[in-house]
ZAMARGU-4260 file (C-alpha; in steps of 0.2 Angstrom, whole numbers, plus 5000, padded with zeros to 4 digits):
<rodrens>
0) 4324/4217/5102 | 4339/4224/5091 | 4328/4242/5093 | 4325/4242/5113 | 4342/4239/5114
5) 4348/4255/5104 | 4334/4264/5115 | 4343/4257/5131 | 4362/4262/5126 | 4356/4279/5118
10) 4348/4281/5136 | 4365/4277/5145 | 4375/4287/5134 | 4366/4301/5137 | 4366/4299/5156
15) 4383/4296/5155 | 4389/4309/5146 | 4373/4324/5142 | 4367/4321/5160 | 4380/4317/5172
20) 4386/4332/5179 | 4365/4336/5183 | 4364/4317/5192 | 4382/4318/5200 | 4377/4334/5208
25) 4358/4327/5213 | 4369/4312/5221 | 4380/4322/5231 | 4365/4330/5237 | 4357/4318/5242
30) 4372/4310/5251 | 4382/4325/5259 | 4374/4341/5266 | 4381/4355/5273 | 4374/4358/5293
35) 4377/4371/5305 | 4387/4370/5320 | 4378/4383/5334 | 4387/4395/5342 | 4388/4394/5362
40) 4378/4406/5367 | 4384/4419/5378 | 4382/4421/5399 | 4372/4430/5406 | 4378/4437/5425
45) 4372/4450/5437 | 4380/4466/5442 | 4394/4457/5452 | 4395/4440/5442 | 4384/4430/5447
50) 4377/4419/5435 | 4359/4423/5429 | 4358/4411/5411 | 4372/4399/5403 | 4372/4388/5391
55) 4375/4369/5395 | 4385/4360/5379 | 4379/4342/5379 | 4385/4331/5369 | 4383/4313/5359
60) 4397/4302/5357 | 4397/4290/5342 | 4408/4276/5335 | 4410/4274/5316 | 4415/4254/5318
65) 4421/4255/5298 | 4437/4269/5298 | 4446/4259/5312 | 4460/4246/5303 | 4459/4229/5305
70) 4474/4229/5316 | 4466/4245/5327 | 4452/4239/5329 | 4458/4222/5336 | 4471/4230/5348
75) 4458/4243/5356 | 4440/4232/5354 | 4446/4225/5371 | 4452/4240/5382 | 4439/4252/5373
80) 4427/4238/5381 | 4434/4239/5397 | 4432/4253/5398 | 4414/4255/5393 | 4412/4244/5405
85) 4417/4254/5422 | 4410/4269/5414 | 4391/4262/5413 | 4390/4245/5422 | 4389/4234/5411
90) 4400/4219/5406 | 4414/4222/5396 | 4410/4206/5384 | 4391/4215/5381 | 4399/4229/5373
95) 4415/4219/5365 | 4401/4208/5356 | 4390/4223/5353 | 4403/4234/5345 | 4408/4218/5334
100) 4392/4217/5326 | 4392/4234/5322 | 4408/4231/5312 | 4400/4216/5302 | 4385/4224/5298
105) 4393/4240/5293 | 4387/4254/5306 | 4395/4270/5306 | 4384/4279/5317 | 4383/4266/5333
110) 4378/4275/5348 | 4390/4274/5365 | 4382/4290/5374 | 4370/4302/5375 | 4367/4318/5380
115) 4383/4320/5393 | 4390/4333/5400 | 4407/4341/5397 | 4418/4330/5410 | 4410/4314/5404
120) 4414/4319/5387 | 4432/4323/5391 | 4433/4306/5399 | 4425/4295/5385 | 4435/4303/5371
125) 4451/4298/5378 | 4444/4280/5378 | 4456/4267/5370 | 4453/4267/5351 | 4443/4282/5353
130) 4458/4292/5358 | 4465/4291/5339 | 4453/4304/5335 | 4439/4304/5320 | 4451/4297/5306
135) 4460/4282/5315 | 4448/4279/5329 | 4432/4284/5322 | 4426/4294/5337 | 4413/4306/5331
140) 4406/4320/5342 | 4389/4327/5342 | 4387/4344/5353 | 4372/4353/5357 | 4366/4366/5369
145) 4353/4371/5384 | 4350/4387/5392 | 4348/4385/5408 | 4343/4398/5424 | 4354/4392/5440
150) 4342/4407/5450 | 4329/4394/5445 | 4310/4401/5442 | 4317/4419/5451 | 4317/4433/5438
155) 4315/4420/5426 | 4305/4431/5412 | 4316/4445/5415 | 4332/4434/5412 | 4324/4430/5396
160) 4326/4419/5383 | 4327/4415/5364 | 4315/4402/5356 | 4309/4394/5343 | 4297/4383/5336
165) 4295/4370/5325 | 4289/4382/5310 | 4305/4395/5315 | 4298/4407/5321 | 4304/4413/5337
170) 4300/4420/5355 | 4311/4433/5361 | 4308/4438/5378 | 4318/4448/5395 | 4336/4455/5395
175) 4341/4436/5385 | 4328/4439/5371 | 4332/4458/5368 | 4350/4457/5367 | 4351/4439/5359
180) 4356/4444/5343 | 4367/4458/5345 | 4378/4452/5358 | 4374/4434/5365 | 4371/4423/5350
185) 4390/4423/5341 | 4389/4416/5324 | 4387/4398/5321 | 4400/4389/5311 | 4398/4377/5297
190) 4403/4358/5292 | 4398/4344/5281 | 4389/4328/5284 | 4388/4310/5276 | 4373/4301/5274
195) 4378/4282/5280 | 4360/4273/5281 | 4344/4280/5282 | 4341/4295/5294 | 4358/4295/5301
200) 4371/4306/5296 | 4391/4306/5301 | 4403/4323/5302 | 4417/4326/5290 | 4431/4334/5292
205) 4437/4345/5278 | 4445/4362/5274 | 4430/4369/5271 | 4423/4367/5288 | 4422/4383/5300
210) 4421/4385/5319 | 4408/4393/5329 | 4412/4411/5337 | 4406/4413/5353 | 4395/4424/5359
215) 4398/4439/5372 | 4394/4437/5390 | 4380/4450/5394 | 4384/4459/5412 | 4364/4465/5417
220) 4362/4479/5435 | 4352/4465/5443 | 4357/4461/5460 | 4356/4442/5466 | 4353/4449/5482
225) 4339/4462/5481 | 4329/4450/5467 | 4330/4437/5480 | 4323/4449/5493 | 4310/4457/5480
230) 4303/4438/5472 | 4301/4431/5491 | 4293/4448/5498 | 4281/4449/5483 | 4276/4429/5482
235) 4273/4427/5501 | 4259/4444/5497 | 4253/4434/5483 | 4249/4421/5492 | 4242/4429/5510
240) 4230/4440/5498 | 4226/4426/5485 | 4229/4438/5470 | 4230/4436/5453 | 4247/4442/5448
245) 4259/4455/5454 | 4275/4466/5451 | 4289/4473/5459 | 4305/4483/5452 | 4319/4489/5463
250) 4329/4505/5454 | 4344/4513/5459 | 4339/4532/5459 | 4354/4540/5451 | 4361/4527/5439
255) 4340/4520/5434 | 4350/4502/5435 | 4337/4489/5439 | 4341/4481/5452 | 4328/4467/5454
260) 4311/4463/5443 | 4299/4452/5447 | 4285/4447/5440 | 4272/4432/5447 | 4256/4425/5440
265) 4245/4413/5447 | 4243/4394/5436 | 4227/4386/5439 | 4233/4376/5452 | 4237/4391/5461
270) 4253/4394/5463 | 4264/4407/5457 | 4277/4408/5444 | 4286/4420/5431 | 4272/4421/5419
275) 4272/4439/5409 | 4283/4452/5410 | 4270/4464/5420 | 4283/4476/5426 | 4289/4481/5406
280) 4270/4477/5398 | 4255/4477/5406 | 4249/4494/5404 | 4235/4499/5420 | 4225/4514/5427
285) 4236/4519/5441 | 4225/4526/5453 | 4230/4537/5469 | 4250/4535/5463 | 4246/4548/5450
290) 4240/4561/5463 | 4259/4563/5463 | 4260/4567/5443 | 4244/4580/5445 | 4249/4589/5459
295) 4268/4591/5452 | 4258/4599/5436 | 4247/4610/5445 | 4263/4617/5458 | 4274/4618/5442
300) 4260/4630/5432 | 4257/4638/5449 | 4238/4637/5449 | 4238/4627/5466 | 4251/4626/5481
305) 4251/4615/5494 | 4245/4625/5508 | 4227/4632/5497 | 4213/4626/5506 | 4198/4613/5498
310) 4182/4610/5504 | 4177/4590/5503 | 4160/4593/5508 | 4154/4575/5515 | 4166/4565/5502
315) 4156/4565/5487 | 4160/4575/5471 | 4148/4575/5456 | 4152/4579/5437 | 4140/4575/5424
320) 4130/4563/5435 | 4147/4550/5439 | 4152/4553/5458 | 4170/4556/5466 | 4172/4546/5483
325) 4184/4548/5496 | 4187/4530/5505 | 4184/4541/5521 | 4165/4541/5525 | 4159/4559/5529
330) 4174/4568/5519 | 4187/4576/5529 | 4180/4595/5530 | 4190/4608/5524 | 4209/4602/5523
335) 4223/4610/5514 | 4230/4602/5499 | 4243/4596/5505 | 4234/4584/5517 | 4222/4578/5505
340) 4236/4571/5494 | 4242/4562/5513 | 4228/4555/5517 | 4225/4553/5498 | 4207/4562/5498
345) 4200/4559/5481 | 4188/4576/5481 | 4203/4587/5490 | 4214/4580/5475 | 4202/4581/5460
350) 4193/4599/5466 | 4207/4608/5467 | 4215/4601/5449 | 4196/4605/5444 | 4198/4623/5447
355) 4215/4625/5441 | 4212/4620/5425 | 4196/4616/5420 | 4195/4631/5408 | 4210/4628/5400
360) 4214/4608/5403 | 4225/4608/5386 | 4235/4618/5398 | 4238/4601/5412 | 4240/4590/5398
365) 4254/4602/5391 | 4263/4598/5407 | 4261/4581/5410 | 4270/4582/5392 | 4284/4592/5396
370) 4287/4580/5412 | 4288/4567/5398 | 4272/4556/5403 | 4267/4555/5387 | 4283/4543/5378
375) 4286/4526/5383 | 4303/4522/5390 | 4309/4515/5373 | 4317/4499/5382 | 4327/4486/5373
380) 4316/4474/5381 | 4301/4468/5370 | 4283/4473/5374 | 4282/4491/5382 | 4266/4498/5381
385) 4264/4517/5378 | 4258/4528/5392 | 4239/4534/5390 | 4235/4552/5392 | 4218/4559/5385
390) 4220/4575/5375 | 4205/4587/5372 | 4215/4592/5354 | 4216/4572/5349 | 4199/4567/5345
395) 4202/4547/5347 | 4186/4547/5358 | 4194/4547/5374 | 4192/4563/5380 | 4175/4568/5389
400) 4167/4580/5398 | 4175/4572/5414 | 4190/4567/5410 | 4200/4579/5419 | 4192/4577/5433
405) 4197/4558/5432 | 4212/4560/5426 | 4217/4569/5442 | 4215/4552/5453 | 4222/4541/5441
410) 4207/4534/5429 | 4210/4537/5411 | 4226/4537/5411 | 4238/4521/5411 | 4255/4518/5414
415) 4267/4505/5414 | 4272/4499/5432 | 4290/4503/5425 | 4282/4521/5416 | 4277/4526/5434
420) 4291/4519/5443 | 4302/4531/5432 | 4292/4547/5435 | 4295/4542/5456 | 4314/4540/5453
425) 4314/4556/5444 | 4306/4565/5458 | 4318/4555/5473 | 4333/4560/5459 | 4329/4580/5462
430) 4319/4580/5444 | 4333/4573/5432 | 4322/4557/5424 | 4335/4543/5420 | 4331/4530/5409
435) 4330/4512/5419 | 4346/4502/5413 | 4345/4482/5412 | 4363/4479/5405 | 4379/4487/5414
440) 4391/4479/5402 | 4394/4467/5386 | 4412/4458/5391 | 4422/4444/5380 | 4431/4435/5395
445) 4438/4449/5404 | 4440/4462/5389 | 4423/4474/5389 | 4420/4476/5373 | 4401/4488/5375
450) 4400/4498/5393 | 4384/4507/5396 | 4381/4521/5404 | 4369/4533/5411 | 4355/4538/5399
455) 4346/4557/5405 | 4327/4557/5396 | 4326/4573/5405 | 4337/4583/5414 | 4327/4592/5425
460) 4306/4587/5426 | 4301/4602/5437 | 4308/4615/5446 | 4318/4612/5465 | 4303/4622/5473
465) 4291/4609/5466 | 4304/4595/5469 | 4304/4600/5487 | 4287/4603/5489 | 4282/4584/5486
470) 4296/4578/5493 | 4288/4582/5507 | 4273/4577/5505 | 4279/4557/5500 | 4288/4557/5516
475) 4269/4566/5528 | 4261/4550/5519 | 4272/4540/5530 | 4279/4548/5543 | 4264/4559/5550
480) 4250/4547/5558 | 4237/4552/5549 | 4246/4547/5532 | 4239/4533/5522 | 4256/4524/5523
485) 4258/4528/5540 | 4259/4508/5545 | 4275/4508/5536 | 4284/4519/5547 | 4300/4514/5555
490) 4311/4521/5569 | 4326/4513/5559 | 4327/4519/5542 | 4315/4531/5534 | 4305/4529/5517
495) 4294/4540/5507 | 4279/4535/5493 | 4262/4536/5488 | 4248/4524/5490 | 4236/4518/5477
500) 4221/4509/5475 | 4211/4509/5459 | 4195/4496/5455 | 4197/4487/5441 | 4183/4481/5429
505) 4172/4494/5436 | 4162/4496/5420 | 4153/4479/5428 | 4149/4479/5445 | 4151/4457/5447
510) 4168/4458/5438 | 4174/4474/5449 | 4192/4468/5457 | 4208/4481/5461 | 4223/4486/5459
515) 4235/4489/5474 | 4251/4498/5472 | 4264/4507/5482 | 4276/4517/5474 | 4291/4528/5484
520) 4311/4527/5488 | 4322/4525/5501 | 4331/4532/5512 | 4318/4548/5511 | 4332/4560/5515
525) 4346/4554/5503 | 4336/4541/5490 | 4347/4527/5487 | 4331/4515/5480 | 4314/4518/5472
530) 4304/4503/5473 | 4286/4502/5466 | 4273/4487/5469 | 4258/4482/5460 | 4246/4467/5465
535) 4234/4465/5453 | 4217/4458/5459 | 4218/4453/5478 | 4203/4444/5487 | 4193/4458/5492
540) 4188/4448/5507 | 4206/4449/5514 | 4210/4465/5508 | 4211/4478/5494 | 4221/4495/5499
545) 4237/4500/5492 | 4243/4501/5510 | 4237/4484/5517 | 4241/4474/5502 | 4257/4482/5491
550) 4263/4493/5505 | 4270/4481/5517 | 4280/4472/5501 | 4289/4490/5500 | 4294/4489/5518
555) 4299/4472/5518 | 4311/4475/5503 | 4318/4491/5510 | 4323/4485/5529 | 4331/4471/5520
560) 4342/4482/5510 | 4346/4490/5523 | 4351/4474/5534 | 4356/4462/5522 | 4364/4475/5509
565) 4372/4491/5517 | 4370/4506/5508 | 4386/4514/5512 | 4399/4502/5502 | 4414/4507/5508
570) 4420/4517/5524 | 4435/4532/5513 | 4445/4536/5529 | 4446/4528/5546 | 4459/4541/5551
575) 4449/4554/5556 | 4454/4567/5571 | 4447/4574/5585 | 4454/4591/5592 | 4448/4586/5609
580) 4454/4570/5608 | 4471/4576/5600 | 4473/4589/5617 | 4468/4576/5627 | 4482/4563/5622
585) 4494/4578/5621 | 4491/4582/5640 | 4492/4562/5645 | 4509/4562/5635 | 4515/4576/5643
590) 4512/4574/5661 | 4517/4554/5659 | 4534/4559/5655 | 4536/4573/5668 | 4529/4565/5683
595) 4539/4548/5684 | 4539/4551/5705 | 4530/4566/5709 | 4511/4566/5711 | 4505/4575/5694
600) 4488/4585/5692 | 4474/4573/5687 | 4460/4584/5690 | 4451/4585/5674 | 4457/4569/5664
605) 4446/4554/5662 | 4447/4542/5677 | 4456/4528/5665 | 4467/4539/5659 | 4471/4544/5677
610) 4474/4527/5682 | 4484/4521/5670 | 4495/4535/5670 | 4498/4531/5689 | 4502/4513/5688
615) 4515/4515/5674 | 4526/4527/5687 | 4543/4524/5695 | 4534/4520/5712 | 4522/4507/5712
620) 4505/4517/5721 | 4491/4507/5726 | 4476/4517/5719 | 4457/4519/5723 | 4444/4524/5712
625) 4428/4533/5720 | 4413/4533/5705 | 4419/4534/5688 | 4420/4547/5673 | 4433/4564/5678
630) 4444/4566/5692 | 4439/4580/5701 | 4449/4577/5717 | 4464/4568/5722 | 4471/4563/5739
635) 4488/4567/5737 | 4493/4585/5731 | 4501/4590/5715 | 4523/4590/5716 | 4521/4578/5733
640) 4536/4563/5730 | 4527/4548/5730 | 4531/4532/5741 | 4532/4513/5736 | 4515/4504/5741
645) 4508/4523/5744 | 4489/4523/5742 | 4481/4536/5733 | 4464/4541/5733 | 4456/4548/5715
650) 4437/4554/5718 | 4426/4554/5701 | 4410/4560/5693
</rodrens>
C-alpha cells in the first residue's frame, strides 16, 4: 500500500508540474476553438443594377441563461417573456417557465430563433434583457448566409455560383464561380468559441477577434430585359420542337458585352431548366454557319469570288466513295457562288472551296488561323472548349483524304456556340474581333474599384472588300426570297445571318438527330446585336432545319429589342432647323405685323397659316376656306382696307 501510494503521488506530481503545460493546452483545446466568421458575399447586378445574385444573412438567436445576474434576470424574465409571446404566439408563462428551467439546469445555448431574417433579427435583439448585449444580457448571435437568384431559374448557370461539398471541394460555375474569389468572396474574419455541453458551442468576445470584409459587388453586361426576352423566346422553341437542350447569346457588336445567355436542358420529366452552360462549353460541328468562315477564306486568298460560277450537277458530290447533298432534290444547276451560300447549297459551297484549295489545303487552314479560328476565347468563365480545326501538318489522325471537302460545310470542325458567335460579330463589327465581356465593373458601394474595358483579339479579320462582300450575302439569305432565312423577313426592321443544320450522330444511322442554329445581327445596315441560336436535338418529326427551328428564336428576340428596348438611347438635339420652315415663319411674321387692316398677300402660304393670320387682324373678317393645303387664290385683293364682319373667300389645293 505504502508503494502504490508513492506510484500515485510521483504520478500527480508529474502531471502537475513535468506535464502541465502539455495537458493545459490539450484542455483548452478541447474547450475553446477558433471558427471562422464568413464574409458576405458580394452582389451581383446587371448592366443597370438590377439585381442578378445576393447573399441573404440568416441568422440564430440564442440565450446563454447563466451570464445574466440574479437581479437581471428577474427584472427582464417577464418582459423578455412578453415579448416572445407577441413575436411567435405563444403564451408568455410557456416561455417565462421554459426560460427558468434553462437557468436551473445550466443552459447557455437555449435556442429562441432560427434561421430569421435581418428585420426579425433587429427586432429580437432589442428584446428586454436581451437588449444588454452578450455580457449583461446573454444574447448570443449566430449569422449565416444563402445565395440566392431573384431572376429565379433565368440565366441561372450563367449567374453562377460557388460550392462546396461535404469533402471541400468545390464547384465553381457562371460569372459567380469565375470571379468568386477575386472579387465577390471578401475575407472571412475570425472569433473564438466555448464548448458549454456536448455539441454546442457559445461565441466569445475577445481582443483577438477580427471582423469579416466584405466582398465587392460584381456589375456583369447582362441586361434583365433582353435575358428575359432571350430565356422565354428559346423555352417556348424547346418546347413546340420537343428538344433536347438549346442555347442562345445576345452580344452587343462593338463592346462584345453579353447581353443575355441562356442555356436550357430538358429533366426527365420534360421540362426545361438551366442545366449546363452550352453556350461557353459544349463544343459542336457547326454545320452551314461555317460556309460563312470558308467563304471569308477563300474571298480573303482570292481563289474564289462571289460572282464565279459552280455547277451542282443533280445535288450530289462524291469524294472517296462519301456523298455531298444539297437539301434541294435535283441540285440547283449551275448558280454563282454567291447564291449557293444563300440558298445554302452544300456542292456549290464545297466544289468551289474544292477547287480552290485542294492542292494546297495547308493554304485554307493558314487562313482560318490568321482569322483566329483556331484559339479559344480564353474566358474567365470555367469550361471553354477549344475550337477544332483539322491540320494536314498535325498528324492527330483527324485529317483525311476528305477533310477539306467537309470542312467546307461545317463537319470536322467544332466550335463553341460562343466561338462562332464571335467570328459573326467580327464580321457585323467591319472585321475588328472583340472579345465577349461578362463583367462591366467591380464596385464597393459606389466607389469602382476594377472598370473593364473593350478587349480587341483582332483588329481587323479580313479586308473591307471581303467584309462587304459577305455582308451582303447574310443580308440575300433573308431578304431575297429565295434565301434560306427568307421566313425571317421583316418590313420593320431588317436582320442578317446564316442558317445551319448539321445531323448529329450520323456515324449510326438509329441514333442520327441535329443540330439547328441560326447565327446573324441586327439591324443588317448598322449592327447593334449579334445573336446566335443553337437547339440541339429537335423531334425530327416536327421539324429539323436551322430556319424552321433556330431561325424564328432570332426573329422573336430581335423584334423585341426593337419594340421593348429602343436602340437609339437618347435623342442629342431636338433643336434642329429647317431653312424652309425658318423662310416660312419669317414671311408669316412679317406680313402679320404689316397688314393689321389691309388685305395682305396669302397666295402661297399654307392655308392654316393663312387663317390664322386673318383672324388675329384689327378687323374681325369672317373667312371661308375652299379644300385645304396652299392658298392659291383669294377673294379680296392685296392693299384692299378690310371691313368689320367682311367675308373673305381663300381657295386651296
Amino acid at each position: 500500500m505504502f508503494i502504490f501510494g508513492l506510484a500515485v503521488g510521483f504520478k500527480l506530481i508529474s502531471i502537475q508540474f513535468m506535464q502541465g503545460e502539455k495537458y493545459k493546452a490539450l484542455a483548452t483545446e478541447r474547450v475553446i476553438k477558433n471558427v471562422v466568421i464568413p464574409a458576405n458575399r458580394g452582389n451581383v447586378y446587371s448592366v443597370k443594377g438590377n439585381l442578378l445574385a445576393t447573399s441573404i444573412p440568416k441568422y440564430d438567436i440564442r440565450f446563454d441563461a447563466i451570464t445574466p445576474s440574479n437581479k437581471t434576470f428577474e427584472k427582464y424574465i417577464k418582459p423578455l417573456s412578453d415579448s416572445l409571446s407577441k413575436y411567435t404566439g405563444k403564451p408568455s408563462g410557456f416561455y417565462e417557465k421554459d426560460i427558468r428551467k434553462a437557468r436551473a439546469l445550466r443552459n447557455r445555448y437555449y435556442l429562441i430563433a432560427r434561421n430569421i431574417g435581418y428585420s426579425d433579427y433587429i427586432r429580437l435583439r432589442n428584446f428586454p434583457m436581451l437588449a444588454l448585449g452578450a455580457f449583461k444580457g446573454g444574447l448570443i448571435v449566430e449569422q449565416t448566409t444563402k445565395r440566392e437568384h431573384p431572376m429565379g431559374g433565368i440565366a441561372q448557370r450563367s449567374i453562377g455560383y460557388e460550392r462546396f461539398d461535404e469533402n471541400g471541394n468545390v464547384t465553381r460555375a457562371g460569372i459567380d464561380g469565375a470571379f468568386g474569389v477575386k472579387y465577390l468572396r471578401g475575407t472571412d474574419g475570425q472569433r473564438k468559441k466555448q464548448q458549454i455541453g456536448k455539441g454546442q458551442w457559445k461565441p466569445l468576445n475577445d481582443a483577438n477577434e477580427i471582423d469579416p470584409k466584405n466582398g465587392y459587388d460584381v456589375y456583369t453586361t447582362i441586361d434583365v430585359n433582353i435575358q428575359d426576352i432571350a430565356h422565354h423566346a428559346l423555352l417556348e422553341q424547346l418546347e413546340k420542337y420537343k428538344a433536347d437542350h438549346g442555347c442562345v447569346v445576345v452580344m452587343e457588336t462593338k463592346t462584345g458585352e453579353i447581353r443575355a445567355i441562356s442555356n436550357l436542358g430538358r429533366n426527365s420529366d420534360g421540362y426545361y431548366y438551366e442545366r449546363l452552360n452550352y453556350a461557353v462549353g459544349e463544343r459542336h460541328e457547326p454545320g452551314s454557319t461555317f460556309k460563312l468562315m470558308a467563304l471569308t477564306a477563300a474571298l480573303e486568298d482570292k481563289v474564289i469570288d462571289t460572282s464565279d460560277v459552280v455547277d451542282t450537277g443533280n445535288g450530289i458530290l462524291s469524294f472517296y466513295g462519301k456523298k455531298v447533298r444539297d437539301s434541294h432534290q435535283g441540285g440547283y444547276g449551275k448558280i454563282t457562288v454567291a447564291k449557293g451560300f444563300e440558298v445554302s447549297s452544300n456542292t456549290a459551297i464545297v466544289k468551289a472551296i474544292d477547287k480552290a484549295y485542294s492542292k494546297n489545303p495547308s493554304q485554307f487552314i493558314d487562313r482560318l488561323y490568321a482569322m483566329n479560328l483556331n484559339k479559344g476565347l480564353d474566358l474567365p468563365i470555367i469550361g471553354e472548349r477549344n475550337p477544332i480545326i483539322p491540320d494536314p501538318r498535325i498528324k492527330n489522325g483527324r485529317w483525311s483524304g476528305i477533310a477539306l471537302q467537309w470542312m467546307a460545310y461545317g463537319y470536322g470542325v467544332s466550335f463553341t456556340p460562343l466561338q462562332t458567335l464571335t467570328f459573326y460579330n467580327a464580321i457585323a463589327n467591319d472585321g475588328e474581333m472583340v472579345k465577349p465581356q461578362f463583367l462591366r465593373e467591380v464596385k464597393e458601394f459606389d466607389k469602382v474599384v476594377v472598370p473593364f474595358k473593350k478587349e480587341v483579339i483582332n483588329k481587323q479579320i479580313c479586308s473591307k472588300e471581303t467584309i462587304g462582300k459577305v455582308k451582303k450575302l447574310l443580308r440575300n439569305v433573308v431578304d431575297q426570297k429565295f434565301g434560306t432565312g427568307h421566313r425571317l423577313y421583316s418590313e420593320n426592321f431588317s436582320m442578317a445571318g446564316k442558317t445551319g443544320t448539321c445531323q448529329k450522330d450520323y456515324a449510326q444511322k438509329d441514333k442520327l438527330s441535329y443540330i439547328s442554329s441560326f447565327a446573324g445581327y441586327f439591324p443588317a445596315e448598322n449592327p447593334k446585336y449579334s445573336c446566335i441560336v443553337v437547339i440541339h436535338e429537335p423531334d425530327k418529326s416536327v421539324g429539323y432545319y436551322g430556319a424552321d427551328v433556330s431561325g424564328p428564336v432570332f426573329k422573336k428576340i430581335a423584334q423585341k429589342i426593337f419594340t421593348d428596348t429602343p436602340i437609339v438611347d437618347e435623342v442629342n438635339s431636338l433643336e434642329v432647323k429647317m431653312a424652309s420652315v425658318e423662310k416660312e415663319y419669317e414671311s408669316f411674321y412679317k406680313t402679320a405685323q404689316n397688314y393689321k387692316s389691309i388685305m395682305p398677300n396669302l397666295v402661297g402660304l399654307p392655308a392654316m397659316d393663312a387663317l390664322a393670320l386673318l383672324e388675329n387682324m384689327q378687323v374681325k373678317v369672317k373667312v371661308k376656306l375652299e379644300g385645304s393645303g396652299i392658298v392659291k387664290k383669294q377673294s379680296i385683293e392685296q392693299n384692299i382696307k378690310l371691313k368689320n364682319n367682311q367675308i373673305v373667300v381663300l381657295s386651296a389645293s
